[in-house]
Backbone as a chain_set.jsonl record, in Angstrom:
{"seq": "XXXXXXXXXXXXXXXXXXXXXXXXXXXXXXXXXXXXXXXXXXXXXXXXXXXXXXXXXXXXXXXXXXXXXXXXXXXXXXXXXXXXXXXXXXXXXXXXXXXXXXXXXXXXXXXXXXXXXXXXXXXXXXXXXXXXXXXXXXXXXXX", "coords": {"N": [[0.843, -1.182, 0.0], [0.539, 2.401, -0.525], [2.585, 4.857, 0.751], [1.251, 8.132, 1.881], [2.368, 11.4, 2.446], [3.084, 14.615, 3.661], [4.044, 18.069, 4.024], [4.979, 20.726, 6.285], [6.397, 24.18, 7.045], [7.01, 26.16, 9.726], [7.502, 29.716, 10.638], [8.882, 31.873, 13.353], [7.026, 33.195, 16.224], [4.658, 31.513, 17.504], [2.33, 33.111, 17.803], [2.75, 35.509, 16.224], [3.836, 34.36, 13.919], [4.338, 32.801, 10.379], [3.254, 30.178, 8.565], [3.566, 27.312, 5.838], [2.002, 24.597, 3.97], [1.964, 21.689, 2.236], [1.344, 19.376, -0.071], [2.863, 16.214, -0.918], [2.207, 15.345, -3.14], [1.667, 17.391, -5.09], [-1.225, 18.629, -5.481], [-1.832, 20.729, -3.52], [-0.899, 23.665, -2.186], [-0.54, 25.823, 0.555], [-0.848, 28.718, 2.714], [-0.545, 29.504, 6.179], [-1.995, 30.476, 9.367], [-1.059, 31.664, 13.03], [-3.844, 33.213, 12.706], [-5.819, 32.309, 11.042], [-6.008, 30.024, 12.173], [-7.176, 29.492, 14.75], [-7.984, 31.751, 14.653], [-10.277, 34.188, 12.386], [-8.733, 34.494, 10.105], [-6.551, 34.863, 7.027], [-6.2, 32.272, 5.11], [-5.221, 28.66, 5.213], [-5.573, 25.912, 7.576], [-4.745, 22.959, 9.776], [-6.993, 21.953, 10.77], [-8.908, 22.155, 8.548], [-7.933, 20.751, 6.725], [-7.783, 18.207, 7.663], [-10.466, 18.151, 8.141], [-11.271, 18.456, 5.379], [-9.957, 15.051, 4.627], [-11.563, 13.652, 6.096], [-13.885, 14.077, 4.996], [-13.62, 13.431, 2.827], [-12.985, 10.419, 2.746], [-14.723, 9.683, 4.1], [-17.288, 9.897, 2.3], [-16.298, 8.224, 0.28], [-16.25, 5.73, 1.427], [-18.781, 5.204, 2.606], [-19.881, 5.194, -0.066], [-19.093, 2.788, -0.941], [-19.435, 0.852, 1.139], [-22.268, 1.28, 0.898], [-22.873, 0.177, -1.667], [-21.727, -2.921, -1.298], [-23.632, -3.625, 0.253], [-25.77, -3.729, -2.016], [-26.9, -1.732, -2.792], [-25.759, 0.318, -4.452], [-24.866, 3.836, -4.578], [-25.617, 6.8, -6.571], [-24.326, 8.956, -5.712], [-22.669, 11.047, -3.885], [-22.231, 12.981, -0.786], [-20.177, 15.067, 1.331], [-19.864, 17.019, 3.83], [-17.728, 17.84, 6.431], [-17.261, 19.784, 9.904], [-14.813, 20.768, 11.68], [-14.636, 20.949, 14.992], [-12.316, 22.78, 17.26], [-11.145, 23.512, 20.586], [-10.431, 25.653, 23.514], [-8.702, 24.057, 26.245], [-9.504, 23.27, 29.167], [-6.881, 22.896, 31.154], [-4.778, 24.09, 29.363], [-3.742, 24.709, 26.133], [-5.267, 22.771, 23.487], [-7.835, 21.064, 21.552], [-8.991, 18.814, 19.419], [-12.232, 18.479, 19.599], [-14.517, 17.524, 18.662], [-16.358, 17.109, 15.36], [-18.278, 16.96, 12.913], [-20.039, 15.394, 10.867], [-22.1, 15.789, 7.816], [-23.626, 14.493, 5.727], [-25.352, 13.419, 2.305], [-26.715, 11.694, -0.584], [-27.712, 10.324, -2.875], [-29.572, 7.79, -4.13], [-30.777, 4.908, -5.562], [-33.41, 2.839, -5.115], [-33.448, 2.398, -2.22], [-34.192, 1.907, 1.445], [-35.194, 4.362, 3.843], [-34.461, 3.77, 6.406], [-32.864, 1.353, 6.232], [-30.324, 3.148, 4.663], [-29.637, 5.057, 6.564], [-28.718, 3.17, 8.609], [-26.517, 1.824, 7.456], [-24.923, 4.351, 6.987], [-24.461, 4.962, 9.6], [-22.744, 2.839, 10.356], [-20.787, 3.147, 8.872], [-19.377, 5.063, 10.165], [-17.693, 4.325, 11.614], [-16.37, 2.652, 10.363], [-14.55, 3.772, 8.577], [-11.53, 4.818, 7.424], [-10.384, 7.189, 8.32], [-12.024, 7.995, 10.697], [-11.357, 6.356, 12.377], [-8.758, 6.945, 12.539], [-9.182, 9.119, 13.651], [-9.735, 8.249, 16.17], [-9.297, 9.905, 18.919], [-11.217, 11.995, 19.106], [-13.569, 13.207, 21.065], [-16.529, 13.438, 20.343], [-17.901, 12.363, 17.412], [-20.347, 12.866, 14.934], [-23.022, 11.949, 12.556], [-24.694, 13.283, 10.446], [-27.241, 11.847, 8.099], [-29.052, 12.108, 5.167], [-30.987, 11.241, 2.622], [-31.498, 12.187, -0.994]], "CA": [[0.0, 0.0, 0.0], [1.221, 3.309, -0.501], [2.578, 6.145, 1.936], [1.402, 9.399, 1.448], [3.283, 12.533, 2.683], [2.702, 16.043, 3.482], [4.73, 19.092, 4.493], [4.73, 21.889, 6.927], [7.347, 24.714, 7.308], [6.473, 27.178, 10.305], [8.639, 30.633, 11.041], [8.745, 32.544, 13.582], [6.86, 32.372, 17.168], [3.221, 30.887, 17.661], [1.217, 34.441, 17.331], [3.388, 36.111, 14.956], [4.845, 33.685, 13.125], [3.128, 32.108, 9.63], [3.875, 28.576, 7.539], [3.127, 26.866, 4.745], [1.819, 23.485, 4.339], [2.008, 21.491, 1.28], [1.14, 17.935, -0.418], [4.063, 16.167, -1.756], [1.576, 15.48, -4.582], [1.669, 19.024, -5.154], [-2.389, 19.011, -5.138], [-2.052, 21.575, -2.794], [-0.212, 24.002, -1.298], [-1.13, 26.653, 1.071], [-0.262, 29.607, 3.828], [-1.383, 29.479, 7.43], [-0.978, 31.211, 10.262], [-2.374, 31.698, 13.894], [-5.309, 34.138, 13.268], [-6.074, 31.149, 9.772], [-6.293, 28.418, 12.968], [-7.613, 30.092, 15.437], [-9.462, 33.047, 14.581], [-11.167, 33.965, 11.243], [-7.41, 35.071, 9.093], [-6.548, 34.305, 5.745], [-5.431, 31.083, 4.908], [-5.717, 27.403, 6.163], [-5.204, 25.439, 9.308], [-4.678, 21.765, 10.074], [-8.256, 21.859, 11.406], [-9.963, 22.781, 8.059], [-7.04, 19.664, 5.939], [-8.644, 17.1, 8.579], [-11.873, 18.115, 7.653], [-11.293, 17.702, 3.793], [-9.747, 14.199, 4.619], [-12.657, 13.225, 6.711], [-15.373, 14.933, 4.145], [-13.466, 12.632, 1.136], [-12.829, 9.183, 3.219], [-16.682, 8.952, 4.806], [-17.642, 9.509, 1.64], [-15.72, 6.723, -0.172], [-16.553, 4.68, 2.317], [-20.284, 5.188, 2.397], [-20.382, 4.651, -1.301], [-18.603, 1.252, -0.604], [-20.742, 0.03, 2.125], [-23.55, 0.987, 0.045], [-22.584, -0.828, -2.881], [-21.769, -4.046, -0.514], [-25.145, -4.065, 0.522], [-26.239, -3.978, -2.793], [-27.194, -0.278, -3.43], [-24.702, 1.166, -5.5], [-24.913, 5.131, -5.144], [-25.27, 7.469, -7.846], [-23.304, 10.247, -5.636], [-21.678, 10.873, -1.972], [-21.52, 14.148, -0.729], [-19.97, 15.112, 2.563], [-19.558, 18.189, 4.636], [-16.731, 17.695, 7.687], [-17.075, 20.06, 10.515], [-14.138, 19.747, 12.694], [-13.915, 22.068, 16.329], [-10.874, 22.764, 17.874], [-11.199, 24.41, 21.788], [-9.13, 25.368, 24.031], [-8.583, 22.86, 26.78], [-9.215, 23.874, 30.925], [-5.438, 23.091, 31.893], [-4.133, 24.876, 28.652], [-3.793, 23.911, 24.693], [-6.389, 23.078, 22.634], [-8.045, 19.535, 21.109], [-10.42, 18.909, 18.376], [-13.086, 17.959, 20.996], [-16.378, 17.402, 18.094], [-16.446, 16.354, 14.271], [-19.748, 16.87, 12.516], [-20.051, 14.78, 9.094], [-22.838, 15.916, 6.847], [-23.553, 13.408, 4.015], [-26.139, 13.741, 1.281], [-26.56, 10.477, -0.655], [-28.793, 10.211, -4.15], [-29.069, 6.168, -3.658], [-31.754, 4.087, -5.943], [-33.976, 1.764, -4.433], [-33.052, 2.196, -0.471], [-35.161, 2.507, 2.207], [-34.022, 5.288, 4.555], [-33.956, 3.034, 7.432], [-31.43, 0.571, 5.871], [-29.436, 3.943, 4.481], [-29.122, 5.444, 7.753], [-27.656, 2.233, 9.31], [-24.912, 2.109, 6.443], [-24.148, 5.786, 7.007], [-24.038, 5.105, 11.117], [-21.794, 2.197, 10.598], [-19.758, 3.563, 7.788], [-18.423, 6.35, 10.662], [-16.914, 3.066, 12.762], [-15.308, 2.156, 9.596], [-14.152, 4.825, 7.56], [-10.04, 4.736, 8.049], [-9.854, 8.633, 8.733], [-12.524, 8.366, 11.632], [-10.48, 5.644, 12.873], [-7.552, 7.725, 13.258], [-9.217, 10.413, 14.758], [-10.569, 7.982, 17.495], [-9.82, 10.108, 20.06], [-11.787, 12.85, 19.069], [-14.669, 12.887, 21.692], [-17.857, 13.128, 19.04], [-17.887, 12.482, 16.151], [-21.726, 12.755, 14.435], [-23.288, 12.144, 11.213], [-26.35, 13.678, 10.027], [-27.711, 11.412, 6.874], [-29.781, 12.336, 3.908], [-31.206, 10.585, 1.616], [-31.974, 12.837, -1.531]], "C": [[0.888, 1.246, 0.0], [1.062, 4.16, 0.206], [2.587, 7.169, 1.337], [1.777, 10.438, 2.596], [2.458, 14.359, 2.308], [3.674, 17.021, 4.318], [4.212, 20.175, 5.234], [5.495, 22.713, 6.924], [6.524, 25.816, 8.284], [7.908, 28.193, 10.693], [8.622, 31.297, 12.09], [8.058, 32.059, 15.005], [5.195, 32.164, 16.56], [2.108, 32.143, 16.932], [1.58, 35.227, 16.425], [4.093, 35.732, 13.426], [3.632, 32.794, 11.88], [3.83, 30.786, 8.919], [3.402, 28.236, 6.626], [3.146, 25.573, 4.877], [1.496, 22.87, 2.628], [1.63, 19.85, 0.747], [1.797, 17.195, -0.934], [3.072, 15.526, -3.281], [1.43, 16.605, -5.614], [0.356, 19.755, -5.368], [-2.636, 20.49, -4.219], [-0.598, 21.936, -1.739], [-0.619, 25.444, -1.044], [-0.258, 27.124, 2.258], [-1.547, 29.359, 5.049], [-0.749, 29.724, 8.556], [-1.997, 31.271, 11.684], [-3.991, 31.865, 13.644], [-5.778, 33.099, 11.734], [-6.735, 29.855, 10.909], [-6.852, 29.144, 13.662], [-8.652, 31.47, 16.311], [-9.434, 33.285, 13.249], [-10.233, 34.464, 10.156], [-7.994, 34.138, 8.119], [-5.64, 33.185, 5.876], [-5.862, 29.792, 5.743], [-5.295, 27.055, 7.255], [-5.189, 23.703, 8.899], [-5.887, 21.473, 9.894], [-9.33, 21.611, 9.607], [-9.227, 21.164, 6.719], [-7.626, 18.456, 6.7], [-10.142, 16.988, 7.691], [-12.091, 17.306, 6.15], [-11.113, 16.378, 3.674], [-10.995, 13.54, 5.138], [-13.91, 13.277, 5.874], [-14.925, 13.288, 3.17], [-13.347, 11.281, 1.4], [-14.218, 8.707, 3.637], [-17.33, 8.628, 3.047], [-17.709, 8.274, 0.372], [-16.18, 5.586, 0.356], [-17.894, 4.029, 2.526], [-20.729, 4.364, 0.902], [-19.475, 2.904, -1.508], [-19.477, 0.634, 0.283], [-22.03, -0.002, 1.647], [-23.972, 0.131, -1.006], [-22.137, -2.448, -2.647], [-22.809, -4.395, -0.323], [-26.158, -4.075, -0.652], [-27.293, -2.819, -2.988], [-26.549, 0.697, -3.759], [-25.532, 2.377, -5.668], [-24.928, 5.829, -6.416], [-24.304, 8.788, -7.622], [-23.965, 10.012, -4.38], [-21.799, 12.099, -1.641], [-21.715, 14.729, 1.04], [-19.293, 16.336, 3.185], [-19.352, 17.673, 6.144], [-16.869, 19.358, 8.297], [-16.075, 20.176, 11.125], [-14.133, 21.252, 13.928], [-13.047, 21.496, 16.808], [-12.055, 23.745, 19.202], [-10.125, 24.228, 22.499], [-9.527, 24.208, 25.24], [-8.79, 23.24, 28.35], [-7.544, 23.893, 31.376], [-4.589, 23.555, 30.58], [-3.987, 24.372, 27.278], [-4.74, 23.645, 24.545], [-6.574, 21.676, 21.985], [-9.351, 20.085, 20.265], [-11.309, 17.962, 19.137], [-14.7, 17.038, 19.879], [-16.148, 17.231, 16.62], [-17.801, 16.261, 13.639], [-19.677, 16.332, 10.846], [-21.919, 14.801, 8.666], [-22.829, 15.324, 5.841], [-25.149, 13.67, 3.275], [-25.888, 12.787, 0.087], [-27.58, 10.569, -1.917], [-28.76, 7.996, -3.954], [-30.319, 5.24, -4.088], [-32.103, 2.948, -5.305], [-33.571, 1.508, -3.404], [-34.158, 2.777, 0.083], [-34.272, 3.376, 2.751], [-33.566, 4.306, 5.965], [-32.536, 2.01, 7.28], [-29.985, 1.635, 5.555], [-29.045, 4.444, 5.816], [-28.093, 4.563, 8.508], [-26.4, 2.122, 8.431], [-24.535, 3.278, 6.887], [-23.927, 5.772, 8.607], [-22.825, 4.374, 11.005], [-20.534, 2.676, 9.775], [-18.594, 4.549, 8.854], [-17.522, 5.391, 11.203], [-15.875, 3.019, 11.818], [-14.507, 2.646, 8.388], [-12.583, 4.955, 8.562], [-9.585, 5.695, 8.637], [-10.568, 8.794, 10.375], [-11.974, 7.278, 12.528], [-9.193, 6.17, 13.446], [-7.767, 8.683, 13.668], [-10.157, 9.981, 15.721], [-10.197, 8.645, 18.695], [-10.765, 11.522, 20.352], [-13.35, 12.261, 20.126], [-16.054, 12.694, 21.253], [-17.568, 13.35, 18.14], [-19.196, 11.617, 15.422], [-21.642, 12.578, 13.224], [-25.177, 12.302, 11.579], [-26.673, 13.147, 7.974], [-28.498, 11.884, 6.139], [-30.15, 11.974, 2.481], [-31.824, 11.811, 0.089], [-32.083, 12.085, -3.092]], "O": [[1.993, 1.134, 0.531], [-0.056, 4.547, 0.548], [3.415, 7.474, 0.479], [1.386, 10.155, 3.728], [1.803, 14.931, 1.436], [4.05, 16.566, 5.398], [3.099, 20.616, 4.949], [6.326, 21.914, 6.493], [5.514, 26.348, 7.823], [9.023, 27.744, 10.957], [7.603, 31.884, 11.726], [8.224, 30.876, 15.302], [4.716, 32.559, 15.496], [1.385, 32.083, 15.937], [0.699, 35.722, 15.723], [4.56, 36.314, 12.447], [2.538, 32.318, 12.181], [5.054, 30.659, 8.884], [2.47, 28.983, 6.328], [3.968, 25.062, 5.637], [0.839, 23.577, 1.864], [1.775, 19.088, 1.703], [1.39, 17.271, -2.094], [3.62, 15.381, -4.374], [1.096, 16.515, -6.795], [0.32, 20.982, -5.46], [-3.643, 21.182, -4.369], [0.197, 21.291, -1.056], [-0.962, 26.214, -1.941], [0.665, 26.489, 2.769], [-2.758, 29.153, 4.977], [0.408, 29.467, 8.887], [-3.209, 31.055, 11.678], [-4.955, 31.204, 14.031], [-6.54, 33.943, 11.261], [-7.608, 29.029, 10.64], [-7.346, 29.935, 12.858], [-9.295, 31.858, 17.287], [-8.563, 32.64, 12.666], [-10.825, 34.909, 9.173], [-8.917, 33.327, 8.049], [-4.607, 33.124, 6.543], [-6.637, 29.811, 6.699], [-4.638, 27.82, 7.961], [-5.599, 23.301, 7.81], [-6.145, 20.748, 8.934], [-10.358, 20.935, 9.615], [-10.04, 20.642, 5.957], [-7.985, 17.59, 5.902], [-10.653, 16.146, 6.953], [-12.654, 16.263, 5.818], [-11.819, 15.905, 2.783], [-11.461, 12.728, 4.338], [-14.869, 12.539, 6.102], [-15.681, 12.345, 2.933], [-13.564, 10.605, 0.395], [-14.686, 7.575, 3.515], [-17.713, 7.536, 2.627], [-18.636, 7.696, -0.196], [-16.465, 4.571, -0.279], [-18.156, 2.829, 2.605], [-21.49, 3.414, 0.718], [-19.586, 2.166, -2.487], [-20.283, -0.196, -0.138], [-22.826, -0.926, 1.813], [-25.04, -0.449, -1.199], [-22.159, -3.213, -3.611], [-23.133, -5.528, -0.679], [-27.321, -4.387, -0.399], [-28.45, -3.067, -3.327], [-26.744, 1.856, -3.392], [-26.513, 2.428, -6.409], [-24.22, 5.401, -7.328], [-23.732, 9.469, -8.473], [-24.932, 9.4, -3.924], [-21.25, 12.696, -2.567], [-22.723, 14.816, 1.742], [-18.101, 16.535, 2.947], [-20.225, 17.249, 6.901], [-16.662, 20.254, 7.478], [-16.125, 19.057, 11.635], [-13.674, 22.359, 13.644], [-12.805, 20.294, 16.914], [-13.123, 24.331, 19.019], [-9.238, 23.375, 22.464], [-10.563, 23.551, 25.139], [-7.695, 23.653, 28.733], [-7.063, 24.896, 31.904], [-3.4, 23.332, 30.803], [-4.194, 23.16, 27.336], [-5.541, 24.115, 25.352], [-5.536, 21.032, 21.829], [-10.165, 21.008, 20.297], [-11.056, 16.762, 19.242], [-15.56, 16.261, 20.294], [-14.922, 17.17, 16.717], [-18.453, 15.275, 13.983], [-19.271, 16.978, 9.88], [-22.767, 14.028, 9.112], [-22.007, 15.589, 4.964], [-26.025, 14.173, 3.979], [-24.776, 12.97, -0.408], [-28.562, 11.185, -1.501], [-27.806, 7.273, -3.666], [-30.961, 4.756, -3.156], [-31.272, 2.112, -4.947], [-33.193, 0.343, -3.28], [-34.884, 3.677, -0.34], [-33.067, 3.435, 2.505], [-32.413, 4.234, 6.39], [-31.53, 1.958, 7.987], [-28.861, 1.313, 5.94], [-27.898, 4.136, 6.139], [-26.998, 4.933, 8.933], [-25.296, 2.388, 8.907], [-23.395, 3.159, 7.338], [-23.143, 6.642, 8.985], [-21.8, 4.921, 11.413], [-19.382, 2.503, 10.173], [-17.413, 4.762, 8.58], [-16.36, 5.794, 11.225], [-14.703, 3.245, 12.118], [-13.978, 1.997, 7.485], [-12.444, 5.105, 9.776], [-8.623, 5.583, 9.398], [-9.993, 9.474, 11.226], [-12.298, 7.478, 13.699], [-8.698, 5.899, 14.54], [-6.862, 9.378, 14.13], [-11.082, 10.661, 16.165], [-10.671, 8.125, 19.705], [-10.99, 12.01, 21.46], [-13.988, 11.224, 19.943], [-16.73, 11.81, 21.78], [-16.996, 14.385, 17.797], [-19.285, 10.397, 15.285], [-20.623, 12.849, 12.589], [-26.121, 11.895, 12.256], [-26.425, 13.81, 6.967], [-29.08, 12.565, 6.983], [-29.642, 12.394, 1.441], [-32.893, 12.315, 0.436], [-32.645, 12.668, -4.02]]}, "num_chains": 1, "name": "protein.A"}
């Protein structure tokens, strides 16, 4: 299986200081800086690269479990949440995780879709590695 890779470079201190973060695919590369993570600046954050991974893995995943059970999707579509807070004894954790999916899906009931899209969060590889995030929801939709 193959390892994928990503870059960071940060300068400077914590509140003043900005970085760049990059994909060695070269898909992407971007600036980010405190007030980008933490308050509403320009540019990205960790927080918002999680998300995208999380948005594009549920959905893969969904449309696999769906298609196991023998209702092959016609389209996936997933909006990742992720909060960050700060923490009572200091620093900061992504405490919550909200996955929005939206599902076009011939011949399903919603009851059977819902249970694919509950179990799909167990087994989706990204929500796996962010088991220690304390919630992590999905809100389904069948459309």
């Amino acid at each position: 299986m193959p390892v994928r890779q990503a870059e960071a470079v940060w300068n400077g201190t914590l509140q003043e200081g900005n970085g760049t973060m990059k994909m060695a695919s070269g898909a992407y590369e971007g600036q980010y800086s405190f007030s980008s993570r933490f308050e509403e600046g320009t540019g990205t954050n960790p927080e918002e690269l999680i998300a995208a991974a999380h948005a594009g893995c549920y959905s893969m995943a969904l449309s696999g479990g769906l298609g196991r059970a023998g209702f092959p999707p016609n389209s996936v579509k997933t909006t990742a949440k992720v909060h960050i807070s700060k923490k009572p004894e200091g620093g900061f954790i992504i405490n919550k995780i909200e996955l929005t999916t939206e599902a076009e899906v011939p011949d399903i009931e919603d009851a059977k879709f819902q249970e694919i899209a509950q179990a799909t969060k167990s087994g989706c590889p990204v929500s796996v590695a962010l088991g220690n995030v304390e919630h992590i929801t999905v809100t389904a939709t069948l459309v």
